[in-house]
Backbone as numpy.savetxt, mean C-alpha at the origin, in Angstrom:
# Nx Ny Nz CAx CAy CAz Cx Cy Cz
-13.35 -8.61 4.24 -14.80 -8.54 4.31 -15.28 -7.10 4.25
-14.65 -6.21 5.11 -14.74 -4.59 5.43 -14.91 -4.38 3.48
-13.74 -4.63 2.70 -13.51 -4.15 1.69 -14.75 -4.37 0.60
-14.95 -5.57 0.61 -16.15 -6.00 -0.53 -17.61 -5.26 0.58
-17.65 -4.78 1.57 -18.44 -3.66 2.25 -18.59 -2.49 1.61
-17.57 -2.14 1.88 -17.96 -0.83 0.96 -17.62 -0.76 -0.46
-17.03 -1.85 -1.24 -17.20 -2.01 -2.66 -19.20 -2.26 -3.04
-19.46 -2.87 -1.87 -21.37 -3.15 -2.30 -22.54 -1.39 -1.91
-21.40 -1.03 -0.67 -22.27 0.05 -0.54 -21.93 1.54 -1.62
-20.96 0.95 -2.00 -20.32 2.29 -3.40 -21.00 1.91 -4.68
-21.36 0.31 -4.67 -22.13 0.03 -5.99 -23.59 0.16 -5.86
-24.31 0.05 -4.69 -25.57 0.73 -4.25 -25.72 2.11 -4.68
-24.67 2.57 -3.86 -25.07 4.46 -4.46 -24.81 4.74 -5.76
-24.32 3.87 -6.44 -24.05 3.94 -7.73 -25.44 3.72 -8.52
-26.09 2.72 -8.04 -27.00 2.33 -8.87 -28.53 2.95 -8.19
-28.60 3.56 -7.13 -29.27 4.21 -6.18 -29.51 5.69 -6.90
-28.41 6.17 -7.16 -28.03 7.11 -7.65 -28.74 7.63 -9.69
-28.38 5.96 -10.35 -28.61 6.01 -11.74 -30.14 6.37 -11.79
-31.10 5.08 -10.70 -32.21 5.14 -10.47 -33.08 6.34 -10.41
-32.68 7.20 -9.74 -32.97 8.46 -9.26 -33.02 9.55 -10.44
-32.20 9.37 -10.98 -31.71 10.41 -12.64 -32.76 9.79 -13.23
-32.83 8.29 -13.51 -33.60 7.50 -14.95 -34.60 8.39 -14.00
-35.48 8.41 -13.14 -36.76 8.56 -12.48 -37.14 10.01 -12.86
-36.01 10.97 -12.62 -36.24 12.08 -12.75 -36.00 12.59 -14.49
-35.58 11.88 -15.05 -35.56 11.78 -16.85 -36.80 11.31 -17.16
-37.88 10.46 -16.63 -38.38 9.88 -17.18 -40.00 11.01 -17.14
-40.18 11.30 -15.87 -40.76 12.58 -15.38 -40.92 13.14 -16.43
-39.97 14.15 -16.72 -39.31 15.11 -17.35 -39.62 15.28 -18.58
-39.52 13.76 -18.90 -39.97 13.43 -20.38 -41.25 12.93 -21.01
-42.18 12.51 -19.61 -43.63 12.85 -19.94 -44.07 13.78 -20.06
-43.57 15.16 -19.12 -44.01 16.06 -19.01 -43.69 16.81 -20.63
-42.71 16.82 -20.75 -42.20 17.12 -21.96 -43.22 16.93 -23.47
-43.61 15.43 -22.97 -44.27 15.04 -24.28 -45.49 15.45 -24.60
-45.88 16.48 -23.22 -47.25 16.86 -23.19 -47.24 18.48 -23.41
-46.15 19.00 -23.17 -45.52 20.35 -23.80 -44.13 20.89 -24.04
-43.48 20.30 -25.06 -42.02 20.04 -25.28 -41.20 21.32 -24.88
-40.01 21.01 -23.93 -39.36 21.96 -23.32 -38.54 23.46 -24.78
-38.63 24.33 -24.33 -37.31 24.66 -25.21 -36.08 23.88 -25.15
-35.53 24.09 -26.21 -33.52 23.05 -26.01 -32.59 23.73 -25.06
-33.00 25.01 -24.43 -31.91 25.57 -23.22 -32.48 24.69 -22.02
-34.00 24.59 -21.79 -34.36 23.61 -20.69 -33.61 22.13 -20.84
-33.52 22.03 -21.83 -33.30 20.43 -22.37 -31.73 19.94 -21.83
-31.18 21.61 -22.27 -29.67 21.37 -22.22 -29.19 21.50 -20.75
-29.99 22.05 -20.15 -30.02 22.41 -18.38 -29.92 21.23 -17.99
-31.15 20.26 -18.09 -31.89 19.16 -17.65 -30.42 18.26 -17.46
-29.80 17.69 -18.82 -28.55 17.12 -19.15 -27.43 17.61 -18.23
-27.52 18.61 -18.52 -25.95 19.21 -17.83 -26.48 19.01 -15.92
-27.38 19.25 -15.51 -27.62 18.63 -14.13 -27.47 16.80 -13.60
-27.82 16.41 -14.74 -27.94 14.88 -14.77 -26.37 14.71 -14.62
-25.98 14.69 -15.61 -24.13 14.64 -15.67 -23.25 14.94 -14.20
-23.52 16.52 -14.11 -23.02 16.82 -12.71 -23.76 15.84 -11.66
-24.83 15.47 -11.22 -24.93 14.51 -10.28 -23.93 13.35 -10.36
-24.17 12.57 -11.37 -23.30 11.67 -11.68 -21.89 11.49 -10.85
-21.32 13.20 -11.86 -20.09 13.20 -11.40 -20.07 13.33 -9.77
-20.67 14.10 -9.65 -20.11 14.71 -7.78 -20.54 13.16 -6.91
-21.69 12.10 -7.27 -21.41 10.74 -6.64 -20.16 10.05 -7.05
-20.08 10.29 -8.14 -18.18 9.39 -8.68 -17.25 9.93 -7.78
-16.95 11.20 -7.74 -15.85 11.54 -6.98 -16.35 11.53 -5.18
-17.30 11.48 -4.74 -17.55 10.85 -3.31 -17.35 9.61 -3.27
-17.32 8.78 -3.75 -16.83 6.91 -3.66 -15.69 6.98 -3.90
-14.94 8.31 -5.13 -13.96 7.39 -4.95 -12.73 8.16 -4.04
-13.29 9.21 -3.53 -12.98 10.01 -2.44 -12.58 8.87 -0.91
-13.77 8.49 -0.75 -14.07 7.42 0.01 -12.99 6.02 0.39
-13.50 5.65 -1.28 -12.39 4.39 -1.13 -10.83 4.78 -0.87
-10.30 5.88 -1.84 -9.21 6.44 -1.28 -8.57 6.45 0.06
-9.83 7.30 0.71 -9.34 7.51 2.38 -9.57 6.57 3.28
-10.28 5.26 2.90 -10.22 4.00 4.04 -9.91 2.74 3.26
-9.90 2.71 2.33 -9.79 1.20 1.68 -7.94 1.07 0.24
-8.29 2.01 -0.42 -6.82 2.02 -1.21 -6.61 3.06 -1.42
-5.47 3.14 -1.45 -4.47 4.02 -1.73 -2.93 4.07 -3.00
-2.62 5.12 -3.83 -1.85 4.78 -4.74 -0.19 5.68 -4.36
0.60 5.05 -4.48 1.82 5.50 -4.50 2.78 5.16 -5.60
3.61 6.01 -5.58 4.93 5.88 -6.52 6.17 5.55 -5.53
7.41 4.63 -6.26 8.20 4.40 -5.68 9.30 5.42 -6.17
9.86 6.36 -5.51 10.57 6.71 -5.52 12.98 6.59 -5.51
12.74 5.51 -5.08 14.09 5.24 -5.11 14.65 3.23 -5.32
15.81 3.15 -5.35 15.76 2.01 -5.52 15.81 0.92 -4.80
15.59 1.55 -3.38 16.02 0.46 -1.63 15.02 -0.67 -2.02
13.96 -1.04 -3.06 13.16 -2.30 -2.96 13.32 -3.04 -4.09
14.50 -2.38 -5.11 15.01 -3.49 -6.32 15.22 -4.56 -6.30
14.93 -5.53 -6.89 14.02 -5.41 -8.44 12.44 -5.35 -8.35
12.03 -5.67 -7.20 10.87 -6.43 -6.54 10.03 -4.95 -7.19
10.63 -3.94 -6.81 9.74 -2.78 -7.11 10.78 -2.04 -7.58
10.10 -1.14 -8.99 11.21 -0.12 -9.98 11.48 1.12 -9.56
12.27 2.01 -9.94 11.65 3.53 -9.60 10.75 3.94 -10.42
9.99 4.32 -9.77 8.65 5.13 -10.56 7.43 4.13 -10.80
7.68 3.05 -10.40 6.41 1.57 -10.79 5.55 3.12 -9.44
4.23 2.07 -9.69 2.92 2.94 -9.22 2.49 1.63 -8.40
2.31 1.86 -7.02 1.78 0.49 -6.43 0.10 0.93 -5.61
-1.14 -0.28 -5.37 -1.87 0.21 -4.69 -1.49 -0.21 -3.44
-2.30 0.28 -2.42 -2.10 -0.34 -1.21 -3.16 -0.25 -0.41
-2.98 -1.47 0.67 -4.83 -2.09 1.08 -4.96 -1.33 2.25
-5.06 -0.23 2.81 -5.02 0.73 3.61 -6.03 -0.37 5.29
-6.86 -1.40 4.50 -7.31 -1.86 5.47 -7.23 -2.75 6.19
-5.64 -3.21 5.74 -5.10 -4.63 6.01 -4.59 -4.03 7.36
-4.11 -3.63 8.04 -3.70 -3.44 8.80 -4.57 -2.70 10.59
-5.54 -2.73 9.81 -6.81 -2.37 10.86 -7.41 -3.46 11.42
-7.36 -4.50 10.90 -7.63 -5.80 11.26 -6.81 -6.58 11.96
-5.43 -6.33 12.17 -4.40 -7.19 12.42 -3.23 -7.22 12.35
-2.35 -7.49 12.41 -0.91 -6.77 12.21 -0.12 -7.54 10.73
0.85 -7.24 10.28 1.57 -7.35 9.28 1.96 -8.62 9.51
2.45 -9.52 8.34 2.81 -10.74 8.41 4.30 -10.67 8.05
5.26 -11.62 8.22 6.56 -11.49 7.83 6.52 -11.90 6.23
6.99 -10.86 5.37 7.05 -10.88 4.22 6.18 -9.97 3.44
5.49 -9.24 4.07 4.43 -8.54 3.31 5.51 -7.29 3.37
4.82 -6.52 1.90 5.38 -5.71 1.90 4.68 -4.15 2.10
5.35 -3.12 2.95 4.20 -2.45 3.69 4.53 -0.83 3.51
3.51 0.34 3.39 4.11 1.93 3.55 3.82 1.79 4.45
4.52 2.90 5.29 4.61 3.57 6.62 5.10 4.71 7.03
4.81 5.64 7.95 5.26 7.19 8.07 7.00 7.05 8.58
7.45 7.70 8.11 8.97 7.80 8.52 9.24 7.73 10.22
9.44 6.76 11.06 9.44 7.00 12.00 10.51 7.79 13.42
11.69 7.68 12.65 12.73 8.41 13.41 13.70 9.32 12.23
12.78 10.45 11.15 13.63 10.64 10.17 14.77 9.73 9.28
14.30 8.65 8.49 15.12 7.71 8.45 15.32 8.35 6.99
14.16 8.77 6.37 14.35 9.66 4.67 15.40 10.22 4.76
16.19 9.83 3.84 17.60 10.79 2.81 16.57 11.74 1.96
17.75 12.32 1.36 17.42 13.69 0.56 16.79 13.02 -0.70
17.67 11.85 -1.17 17.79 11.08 -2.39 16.20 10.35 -2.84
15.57 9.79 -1.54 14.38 9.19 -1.20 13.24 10.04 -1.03
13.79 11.30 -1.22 12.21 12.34 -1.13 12.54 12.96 -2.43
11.83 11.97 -3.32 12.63 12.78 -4.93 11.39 13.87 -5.61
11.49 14.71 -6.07 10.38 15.53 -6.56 9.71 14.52 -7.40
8.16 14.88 -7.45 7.33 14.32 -7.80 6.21 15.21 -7.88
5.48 15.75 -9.55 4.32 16.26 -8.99 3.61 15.76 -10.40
2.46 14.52 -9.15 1.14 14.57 -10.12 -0.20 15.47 -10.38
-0.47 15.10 -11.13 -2.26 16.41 -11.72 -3.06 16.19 -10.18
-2.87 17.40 -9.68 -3.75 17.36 -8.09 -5.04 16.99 -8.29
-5.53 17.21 -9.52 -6.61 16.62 -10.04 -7.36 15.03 -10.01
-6.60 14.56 -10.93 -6.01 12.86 -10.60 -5.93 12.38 -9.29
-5.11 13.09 -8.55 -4.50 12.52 -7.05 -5.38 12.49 -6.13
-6.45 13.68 -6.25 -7.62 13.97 -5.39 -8.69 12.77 -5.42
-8.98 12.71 -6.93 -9.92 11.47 -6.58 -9.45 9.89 -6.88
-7.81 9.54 -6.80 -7.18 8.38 -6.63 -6.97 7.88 -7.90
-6.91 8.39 -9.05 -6.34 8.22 -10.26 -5.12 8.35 -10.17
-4.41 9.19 -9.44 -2.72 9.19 -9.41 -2.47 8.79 -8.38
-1.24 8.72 -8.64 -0.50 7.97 -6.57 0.09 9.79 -6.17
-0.15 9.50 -5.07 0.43 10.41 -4.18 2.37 10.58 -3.67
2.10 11.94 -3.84 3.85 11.64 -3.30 3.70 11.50 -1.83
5.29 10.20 -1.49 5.30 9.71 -0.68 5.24 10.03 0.40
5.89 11.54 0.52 6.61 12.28 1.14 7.22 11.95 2.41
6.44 11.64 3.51 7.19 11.50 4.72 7.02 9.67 5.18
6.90 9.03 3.97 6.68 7.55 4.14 7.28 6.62 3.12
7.50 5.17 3.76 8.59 4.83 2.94 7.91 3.34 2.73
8.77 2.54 1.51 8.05 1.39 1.88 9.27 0.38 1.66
8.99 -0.75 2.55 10.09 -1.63 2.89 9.23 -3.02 3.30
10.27 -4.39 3.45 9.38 -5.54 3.73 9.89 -5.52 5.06
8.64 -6.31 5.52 8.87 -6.72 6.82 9.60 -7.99 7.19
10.33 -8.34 7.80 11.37 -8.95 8.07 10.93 -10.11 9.62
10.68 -8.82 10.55 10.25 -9.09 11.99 9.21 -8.94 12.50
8.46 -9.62 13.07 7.09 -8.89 14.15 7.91 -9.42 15.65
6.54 -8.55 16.57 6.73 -8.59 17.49 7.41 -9.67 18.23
8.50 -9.44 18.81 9.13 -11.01 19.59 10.02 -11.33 19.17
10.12 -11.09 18.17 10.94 -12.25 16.66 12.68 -11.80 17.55
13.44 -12.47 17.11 14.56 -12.48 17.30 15.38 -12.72 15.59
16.17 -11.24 15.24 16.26 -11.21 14.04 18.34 -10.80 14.15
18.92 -12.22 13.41 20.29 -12.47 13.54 21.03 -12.69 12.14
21.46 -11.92 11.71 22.52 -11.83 10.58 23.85 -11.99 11.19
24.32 -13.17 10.34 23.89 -14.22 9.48 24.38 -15.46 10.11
24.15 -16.71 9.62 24.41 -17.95 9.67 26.13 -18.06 9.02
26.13 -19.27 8.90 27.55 -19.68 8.28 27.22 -19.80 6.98
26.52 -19.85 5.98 25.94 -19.89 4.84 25.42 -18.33 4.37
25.56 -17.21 4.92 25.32 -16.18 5.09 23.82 -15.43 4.79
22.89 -16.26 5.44 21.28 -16.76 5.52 21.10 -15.77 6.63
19.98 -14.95 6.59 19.27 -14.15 7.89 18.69 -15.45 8.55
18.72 -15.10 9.79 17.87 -15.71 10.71 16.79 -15.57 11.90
15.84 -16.28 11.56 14.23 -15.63 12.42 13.77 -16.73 13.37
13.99 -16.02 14.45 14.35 -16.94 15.88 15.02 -18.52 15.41
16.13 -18.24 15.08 16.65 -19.17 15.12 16.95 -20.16 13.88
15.87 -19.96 12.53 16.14 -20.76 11.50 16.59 -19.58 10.23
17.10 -20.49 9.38 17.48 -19.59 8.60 16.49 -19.35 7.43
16.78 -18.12 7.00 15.33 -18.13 5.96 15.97 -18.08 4.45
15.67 -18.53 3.09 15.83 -18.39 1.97 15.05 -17.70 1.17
15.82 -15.90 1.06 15.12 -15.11 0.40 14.84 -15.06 -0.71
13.52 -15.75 -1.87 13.65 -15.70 -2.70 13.68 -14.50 -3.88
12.97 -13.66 -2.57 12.66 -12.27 -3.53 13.97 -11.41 -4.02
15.40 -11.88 -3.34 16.53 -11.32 -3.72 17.18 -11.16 -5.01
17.60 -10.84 -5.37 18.52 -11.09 -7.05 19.42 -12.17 -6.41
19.73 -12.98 -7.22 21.02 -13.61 -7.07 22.30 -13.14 -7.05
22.46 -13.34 -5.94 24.19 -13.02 -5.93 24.20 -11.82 -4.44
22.41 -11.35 -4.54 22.62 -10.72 -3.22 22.89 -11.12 -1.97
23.97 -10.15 -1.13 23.78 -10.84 0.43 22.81 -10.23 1.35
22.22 -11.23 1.99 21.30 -10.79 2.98 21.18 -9.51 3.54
22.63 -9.56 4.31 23.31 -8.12 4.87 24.46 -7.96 5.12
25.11 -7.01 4.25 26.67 -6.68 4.58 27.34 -6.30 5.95
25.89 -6.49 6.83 25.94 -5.38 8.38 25.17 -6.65 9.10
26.14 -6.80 10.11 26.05 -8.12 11.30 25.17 -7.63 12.52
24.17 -7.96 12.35 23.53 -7.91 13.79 22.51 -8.70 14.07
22.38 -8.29 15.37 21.36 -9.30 16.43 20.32 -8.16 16.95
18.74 -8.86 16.80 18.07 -7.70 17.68 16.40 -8.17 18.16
15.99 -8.26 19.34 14.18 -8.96 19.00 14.02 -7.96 19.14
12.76 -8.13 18.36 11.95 -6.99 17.57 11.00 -6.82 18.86
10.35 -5.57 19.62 9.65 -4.97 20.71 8.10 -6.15 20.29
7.33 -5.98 21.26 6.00 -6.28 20.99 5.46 -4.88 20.09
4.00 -5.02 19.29 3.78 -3.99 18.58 4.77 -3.22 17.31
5.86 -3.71 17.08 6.58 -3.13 15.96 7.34 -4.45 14.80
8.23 -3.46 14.05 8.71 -4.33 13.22 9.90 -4.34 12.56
10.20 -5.11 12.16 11.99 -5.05 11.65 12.01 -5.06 10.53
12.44 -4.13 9.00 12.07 -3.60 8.07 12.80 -3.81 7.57
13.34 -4.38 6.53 14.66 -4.22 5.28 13.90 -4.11 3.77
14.81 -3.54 3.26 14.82 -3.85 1.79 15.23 -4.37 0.71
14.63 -4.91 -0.51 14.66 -6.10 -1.05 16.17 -5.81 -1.64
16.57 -4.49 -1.86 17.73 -3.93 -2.79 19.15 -3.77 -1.07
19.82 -4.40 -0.81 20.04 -4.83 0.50 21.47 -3.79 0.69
22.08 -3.74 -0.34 23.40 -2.79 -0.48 22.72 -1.42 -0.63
21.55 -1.01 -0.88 21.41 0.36 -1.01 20.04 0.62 -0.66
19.47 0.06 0.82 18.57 0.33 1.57 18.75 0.88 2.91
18.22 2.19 3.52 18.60 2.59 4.41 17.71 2.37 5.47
17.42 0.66 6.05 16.58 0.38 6.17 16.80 -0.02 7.62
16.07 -0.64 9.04 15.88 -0.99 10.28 17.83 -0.92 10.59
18.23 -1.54 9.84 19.75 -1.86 10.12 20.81 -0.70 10.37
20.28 0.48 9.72 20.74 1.51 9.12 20.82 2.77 11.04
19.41 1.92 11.42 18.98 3.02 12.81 18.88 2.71 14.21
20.31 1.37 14.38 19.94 0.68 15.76 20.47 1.42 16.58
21.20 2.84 16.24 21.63 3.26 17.05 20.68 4.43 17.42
19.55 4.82 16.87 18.06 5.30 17.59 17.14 4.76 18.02
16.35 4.39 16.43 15.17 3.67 16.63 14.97 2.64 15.29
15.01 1.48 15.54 15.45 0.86 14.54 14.13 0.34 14.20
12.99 0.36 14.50 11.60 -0.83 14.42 10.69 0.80 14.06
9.95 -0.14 13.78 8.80 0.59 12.64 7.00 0.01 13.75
6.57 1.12 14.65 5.42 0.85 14.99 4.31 0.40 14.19
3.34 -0.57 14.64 2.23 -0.75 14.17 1.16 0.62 13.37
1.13 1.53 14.26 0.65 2.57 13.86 1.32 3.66 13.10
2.19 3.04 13.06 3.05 3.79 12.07 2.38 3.69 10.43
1.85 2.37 10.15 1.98 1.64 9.03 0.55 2.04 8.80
1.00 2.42 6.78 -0.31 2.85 6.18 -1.20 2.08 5.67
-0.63 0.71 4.99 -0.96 -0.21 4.47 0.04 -1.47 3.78
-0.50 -2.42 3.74 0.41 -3.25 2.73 -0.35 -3.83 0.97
1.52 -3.40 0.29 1.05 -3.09 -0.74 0.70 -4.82 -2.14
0.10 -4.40 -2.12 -1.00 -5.78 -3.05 -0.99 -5.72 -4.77
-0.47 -4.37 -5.08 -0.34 -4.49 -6.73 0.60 -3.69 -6.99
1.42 -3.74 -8.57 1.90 -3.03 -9.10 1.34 -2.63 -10.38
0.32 -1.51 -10.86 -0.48 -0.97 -11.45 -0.14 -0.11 -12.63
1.45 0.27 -12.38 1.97 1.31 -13.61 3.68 1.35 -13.39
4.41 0.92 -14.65 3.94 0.77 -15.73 3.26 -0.19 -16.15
2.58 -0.54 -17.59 1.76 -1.78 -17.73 2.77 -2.53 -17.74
4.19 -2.69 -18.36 4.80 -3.94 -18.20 4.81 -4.47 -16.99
4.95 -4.04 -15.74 5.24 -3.94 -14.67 4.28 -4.70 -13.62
2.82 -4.37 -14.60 1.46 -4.82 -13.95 1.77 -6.30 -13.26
1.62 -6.22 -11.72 1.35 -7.85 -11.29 0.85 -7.78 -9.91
0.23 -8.86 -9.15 -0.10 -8.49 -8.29 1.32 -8.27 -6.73
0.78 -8.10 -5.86 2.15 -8.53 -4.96 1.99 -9.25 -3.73
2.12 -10.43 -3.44 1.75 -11.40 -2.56 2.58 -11.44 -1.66
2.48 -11.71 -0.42 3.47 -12.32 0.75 4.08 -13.84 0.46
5.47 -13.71 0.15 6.40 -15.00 0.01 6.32 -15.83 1.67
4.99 -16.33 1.59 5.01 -17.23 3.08 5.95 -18.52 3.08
6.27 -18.74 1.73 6.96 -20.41 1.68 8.61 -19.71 2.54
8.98 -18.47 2.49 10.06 -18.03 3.16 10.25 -17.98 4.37
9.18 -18.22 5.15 9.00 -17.86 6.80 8.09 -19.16 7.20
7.94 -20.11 6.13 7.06 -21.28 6.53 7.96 -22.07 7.69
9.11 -22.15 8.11 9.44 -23.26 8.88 10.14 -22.22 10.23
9.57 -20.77 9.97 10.03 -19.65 11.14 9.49 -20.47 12.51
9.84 -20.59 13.44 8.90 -20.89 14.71 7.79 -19.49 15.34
7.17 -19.87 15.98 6.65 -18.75 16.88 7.82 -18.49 17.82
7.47 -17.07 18.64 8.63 -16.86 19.42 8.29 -17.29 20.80
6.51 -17.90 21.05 6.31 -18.83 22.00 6.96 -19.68 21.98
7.59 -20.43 21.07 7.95 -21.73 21.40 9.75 -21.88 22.05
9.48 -20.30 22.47 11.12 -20.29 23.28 12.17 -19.96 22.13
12.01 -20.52 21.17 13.65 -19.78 20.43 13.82 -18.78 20.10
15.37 -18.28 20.14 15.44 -16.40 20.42 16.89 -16.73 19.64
16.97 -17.21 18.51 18.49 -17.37 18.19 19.45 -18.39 17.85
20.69 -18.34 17.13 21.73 -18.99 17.19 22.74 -18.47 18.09
């Protein structure tokens, strides 16, 4: 709701804005017709009109940038195939102000216990130009992006006898995996704190992901998290949106209802 908010109040000043120019063109051009400007006035007149324009374009989209979306590049391959290196994703910066992450969404977040390799902070430099007013994605730098696995409570157990993760207790069927992947080559048991989350990645042999840091800090705070990401925008083949696989966690229990496990 927040979002189509300020999509109406960015198209107001937009058209708030046109209003104001036509008004002051129109002026301009009576006056004109009653003693025609020289063409340096003329060319002034224009070149002011334009710059307004612009300097409202880059305040909206300044705007939307810093509370509503945001663009990134993926840098490495811990979320293969699901996401490429170098695909360009947006992300809903406001999903997470409302409420917490769902199991399966897929989410950025600030690095929370140095978990970045060298490999995962890969150089990257877009036109600061672009990046400033949200035409380019930003490098990632100290943030990573991974799915969520766990929320608060959850009781999260690799693996079953079928070699299936399990979320309090049932087993889940990842569809977003390649075939032939295993869940996790690395056996553990862990409930996830209230307020945080249990993080893996879709590429499971070469993600350095929640599993990677139980011997620090293995969960990923709420406030940690920048947004969850909703498109893949570049390359065009690549273009699609990105939804939460709920049919995967549809038969999860709550962790009210007492189960904590096999």
């Amino acid at each position: 709701m927040l979002i189509r908010s300020v999509q109406s109040t960015a198209a107001v000043l937009v058209r708030t804005a046109a209003v104001l120019v036509r008004c002051e063109s129109e002026r301009m051009t009576s006056e004109s017709e009653a003693s025609p400007p020289p063409a340096s006035k003329r060319f002034a007149r224009g070149l002011l009109e334009t710059l307004a324009i612009i300097v409202i374009a880059l305040l909206i989209s300044t705007a939307l940038k810093t509370w509503v979306v945001r663009a990134f590049y993926i840098p490495s391959e811990s979320m293969m195939t699901t996401l490429q290196v170098d695909d360009r994703v947006l992300v809903n910066q406001l999903a997470h102000r409302f409420g917490p992450a769902d199991r399966g969404d897929i989410i950025v977040f600030d690095d929370p216990d140095h978990w970045l390799s060298a490999a995962e902070t890969a150089e990257y430099t877009p036109n600061p130009v672009l990046e400033f007013i949200g035409l380019a994605p930003s490098d990632a730098g100290n943030q990573l992006i991974k799915r969520v696995i766990g929320v608060g409570g959850d009781t999260i157990k690799c693996c079953d006898a079928e070699g299936r993760l399990l979320v309090n207790g049932e087993p889940i069927d990842e569809a977003y995996l390649d075939a032939g992947t295993a869940p996790s080559e690395v056996e553990f048991e862990v409930t996830v704190p209230e307020g945080h989350y249990w993080v893996m990645g879709d590429n499971r042999s070469n993600s350095a992901d929640s599993r990677y840091h139980m011997d620090t800090d293995p969960y990923v705070a709420e406030d940690d998290v920048v947004g969850t990401v909703f498109l893949i925008n570049w390359p065009f083949k690549h273009f699609s949106w990105v939804s939460t696989p709920d049919e995967v966690f549809a038969d999860v229990p709550d962790t009210a209802e007492g189960i904590t496990g096999n």
